[in-house]
C-alpha positions as CSV (number, residue, x, y, z in Angstrom):
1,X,0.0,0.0,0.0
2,X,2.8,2.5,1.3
3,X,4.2,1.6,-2.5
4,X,1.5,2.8,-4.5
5,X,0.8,6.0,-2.5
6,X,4.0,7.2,-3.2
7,X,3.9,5.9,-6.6
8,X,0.4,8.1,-6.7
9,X,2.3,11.0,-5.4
10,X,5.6,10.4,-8.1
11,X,3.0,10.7,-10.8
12,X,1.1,13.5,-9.9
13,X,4.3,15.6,-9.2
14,X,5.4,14.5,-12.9
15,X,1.8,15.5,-14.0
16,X,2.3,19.2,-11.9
17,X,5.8,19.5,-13.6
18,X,4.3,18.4,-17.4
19,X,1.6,21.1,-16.9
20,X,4.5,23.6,-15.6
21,X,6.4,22.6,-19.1
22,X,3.2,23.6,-21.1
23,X,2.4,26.7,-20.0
24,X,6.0,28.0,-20.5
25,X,8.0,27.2,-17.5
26,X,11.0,26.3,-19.3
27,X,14.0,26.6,-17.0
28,X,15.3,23.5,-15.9
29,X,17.3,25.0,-12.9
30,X,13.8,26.2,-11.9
31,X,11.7,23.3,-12.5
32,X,14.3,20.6,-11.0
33,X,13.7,23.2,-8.0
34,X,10.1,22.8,-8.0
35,X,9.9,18.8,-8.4
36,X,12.8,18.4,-5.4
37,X,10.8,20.8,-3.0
38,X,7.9,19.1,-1.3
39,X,4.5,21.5,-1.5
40,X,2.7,19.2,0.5
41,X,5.0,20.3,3.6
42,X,4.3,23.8,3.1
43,X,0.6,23.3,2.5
44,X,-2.2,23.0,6.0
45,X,-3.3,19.2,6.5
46,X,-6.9,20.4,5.1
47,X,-6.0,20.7,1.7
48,X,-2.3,18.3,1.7
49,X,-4.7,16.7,-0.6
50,X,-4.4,19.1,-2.9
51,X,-0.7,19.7,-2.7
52,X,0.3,18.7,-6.2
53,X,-3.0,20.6,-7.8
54,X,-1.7,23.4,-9.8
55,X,-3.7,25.9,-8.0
56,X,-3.3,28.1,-5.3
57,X,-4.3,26.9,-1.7
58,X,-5.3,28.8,1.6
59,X,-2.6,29.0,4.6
60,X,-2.9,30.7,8.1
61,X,-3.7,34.6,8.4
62,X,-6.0,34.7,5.0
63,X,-3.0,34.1,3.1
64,X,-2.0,31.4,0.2
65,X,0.4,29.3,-1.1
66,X,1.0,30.4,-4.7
67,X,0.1,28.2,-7.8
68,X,2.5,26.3,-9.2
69,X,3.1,27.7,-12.4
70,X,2.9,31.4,-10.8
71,X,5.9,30.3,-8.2
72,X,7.4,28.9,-11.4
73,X,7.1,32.1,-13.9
74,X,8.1,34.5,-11.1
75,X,11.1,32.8,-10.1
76,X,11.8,32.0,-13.7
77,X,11.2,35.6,-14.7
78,X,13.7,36.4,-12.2
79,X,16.9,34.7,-13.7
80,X,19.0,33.9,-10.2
81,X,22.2,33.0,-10.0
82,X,24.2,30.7,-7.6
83,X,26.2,34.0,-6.5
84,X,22.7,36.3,-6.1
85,X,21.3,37.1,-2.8
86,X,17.7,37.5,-2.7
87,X,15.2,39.3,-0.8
88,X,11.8,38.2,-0.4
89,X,8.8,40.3,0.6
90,X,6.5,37.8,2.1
91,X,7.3,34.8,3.3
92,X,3.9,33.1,3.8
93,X,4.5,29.5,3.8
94,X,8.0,29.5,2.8
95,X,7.0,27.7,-0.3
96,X,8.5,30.0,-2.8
97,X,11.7,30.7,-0.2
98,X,12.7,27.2,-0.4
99,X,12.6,27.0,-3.9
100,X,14.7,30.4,-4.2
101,X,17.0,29.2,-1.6
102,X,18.2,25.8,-3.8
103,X,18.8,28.8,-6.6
104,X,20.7,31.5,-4.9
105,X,23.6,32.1,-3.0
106,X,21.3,33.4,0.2
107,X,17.7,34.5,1.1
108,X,16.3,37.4,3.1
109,X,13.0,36.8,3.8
110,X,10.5,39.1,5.3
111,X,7.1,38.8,6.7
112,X,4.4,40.7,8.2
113,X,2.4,37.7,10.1
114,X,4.6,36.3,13.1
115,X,2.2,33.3,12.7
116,X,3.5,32.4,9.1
117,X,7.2,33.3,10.1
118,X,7.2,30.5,13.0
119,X,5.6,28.5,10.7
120,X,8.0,29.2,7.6
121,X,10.9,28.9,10.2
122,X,10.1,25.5,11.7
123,X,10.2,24.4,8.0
124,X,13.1,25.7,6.8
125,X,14.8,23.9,10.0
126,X,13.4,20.8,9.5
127,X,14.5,21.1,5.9
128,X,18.1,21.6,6.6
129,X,18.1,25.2,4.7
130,X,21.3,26.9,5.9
131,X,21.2,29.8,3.5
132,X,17.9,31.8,4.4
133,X,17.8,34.7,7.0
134,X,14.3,35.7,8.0
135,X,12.8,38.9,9.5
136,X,9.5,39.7,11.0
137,X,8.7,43.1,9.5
138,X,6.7,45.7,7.1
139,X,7.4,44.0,3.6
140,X,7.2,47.6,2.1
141,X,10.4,48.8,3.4
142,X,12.6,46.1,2.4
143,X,15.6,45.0,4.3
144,X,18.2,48.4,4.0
145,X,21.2,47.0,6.5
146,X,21.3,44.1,4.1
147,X,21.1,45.8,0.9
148,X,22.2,46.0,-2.3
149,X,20.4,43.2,-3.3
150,X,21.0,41.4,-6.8
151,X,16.9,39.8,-6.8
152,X,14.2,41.1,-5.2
153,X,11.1,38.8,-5.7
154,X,7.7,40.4,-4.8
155,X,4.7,38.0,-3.5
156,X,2.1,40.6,-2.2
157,X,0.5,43.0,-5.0
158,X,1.9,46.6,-4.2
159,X,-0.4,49.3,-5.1
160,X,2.3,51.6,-7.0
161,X,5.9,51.1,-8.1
162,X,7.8,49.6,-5.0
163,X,10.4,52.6,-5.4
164,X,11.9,51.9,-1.9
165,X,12.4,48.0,-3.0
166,X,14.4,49.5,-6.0
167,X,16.4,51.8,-4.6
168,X,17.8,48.5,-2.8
169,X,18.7,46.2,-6.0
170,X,22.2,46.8,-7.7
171,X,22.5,48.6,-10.8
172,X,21.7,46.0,-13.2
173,X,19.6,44.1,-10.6
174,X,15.9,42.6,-11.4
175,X,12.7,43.1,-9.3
176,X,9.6,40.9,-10.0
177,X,6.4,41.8,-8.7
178,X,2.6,42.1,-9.2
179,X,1.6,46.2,-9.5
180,X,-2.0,46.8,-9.2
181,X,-5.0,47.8,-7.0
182,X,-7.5,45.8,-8.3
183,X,-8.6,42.1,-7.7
184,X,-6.0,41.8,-10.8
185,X,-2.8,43.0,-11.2
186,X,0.1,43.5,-13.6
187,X,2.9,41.1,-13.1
188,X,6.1,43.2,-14.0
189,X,9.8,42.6,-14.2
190,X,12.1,45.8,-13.7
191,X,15.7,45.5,-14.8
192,X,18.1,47.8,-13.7
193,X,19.9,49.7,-16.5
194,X,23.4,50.4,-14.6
195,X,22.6,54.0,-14.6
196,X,19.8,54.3,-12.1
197,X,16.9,53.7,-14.4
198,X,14.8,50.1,-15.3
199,X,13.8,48.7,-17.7
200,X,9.8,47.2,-17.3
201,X,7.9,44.5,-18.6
202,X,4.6,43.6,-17.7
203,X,5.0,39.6,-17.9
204,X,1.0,38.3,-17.3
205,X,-1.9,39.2,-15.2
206,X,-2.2,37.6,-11.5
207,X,-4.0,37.6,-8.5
208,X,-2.1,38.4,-4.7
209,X,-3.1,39.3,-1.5
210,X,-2.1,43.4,-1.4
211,X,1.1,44.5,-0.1
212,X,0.1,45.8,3.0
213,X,2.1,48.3,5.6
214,X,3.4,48.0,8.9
215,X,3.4,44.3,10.8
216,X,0.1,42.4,11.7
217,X,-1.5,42.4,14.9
218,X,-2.1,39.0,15.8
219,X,-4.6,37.3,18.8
């Protein structure tokens, strides 16, 4: 019995990264991080279920765990490098941290919900990551002592352009996040241009949880 659940579980991870595949996720760095990070650990026991589903799923605090094939085109769209270190606004689960961590050189992480940073923490541990640093904190103003930053990966919709994010990357450094107000937003890639200016490209529309200031207040 043990067999054939895990041979259920191998098949539907190869069916997640197939579907991943066809809808452009191309990056085999990427996807070999996806299909060697489990989502079922990140993911609450209601819905582990639903773990290899390429859909979004609810976690603690009225947050989610991103869909697949978003976590996939973000960090795609991002391009990191063994040598990068990244900064992460919003840790949530620690889903998408994991999978930057086996890409880059180190991880800054920052979240808003002390609930979803124990959480993310207790994960990280019992994964063995040695290269992420996490902060409880307002996601809007970045992580300054630590900065420049050669990523920045965004996954909270900020209202405007995230100029205080920017003004952390290096010069030719990229920033991915969704921009928008609205129950959709504008996913967009800035590139730094070496002389202070980006360029953008507005990659696909998404759905995220707004970018919100300041740290929650938690019962």
């Amino acid at each position: 019995m043990a067999k054939k659940d895990h041979d259920t579980a191998d098949t539907r991870l190869a069916r997640l990264i197939l579907a991943l595949r066809s809808q452009g996720v191309s990056d085999s760095g990427v996807l070999n991080a996806i299909e060697t990070t489990p989502r079922e650990a990140f993911t609450p026991d209601l819905f582990k279920a639903r773990a290899f589903e390429d859909s979004a799923l609810p976690i603690a605090c009225g947050q989610t765990i991103s869909q697949p094939f978003i976590v996939g085109l973000m960090t795609q769209a991002l391009k990191v490098d063994k040598r990068d270190r990244v900064l992460e606004i919003g840790t949530g689960s620690g889903y998408q941290t994991t999978i930057l961590s086996k890409l880059s050189r180190l991880v800054y992480t920052v979240e808003r919900y002390r609930t979803l940073m124990r959480e993310a923490e207790a994960r990280f541990k019992t994964l063995g990551l040695t290269n992420v640093i996490t902060r409880f904190g307002d996601g809007g103003e970045g992580w300054p002592e630590q900065a420049p930053f050669d990523r920045i990966m965004v996954t909270a919709a900020a209202s405007d352009e995230p100029k205080a994010l920017l003004s952390q990357l290096k010069p030719k450094g990229i920033l991915v996040a969704p921009i928008g107000r609205g129950p959709v937003q504008s996913l967009r890639r800035y590139t730094g241009d070496g002389k202070g200016g980006f360029e953008i490209e507005a990659l696909t529309d998404v759905r995220f949880v707004p970018l919100l200031d300041g740290v929650a207040k938690e019962l």
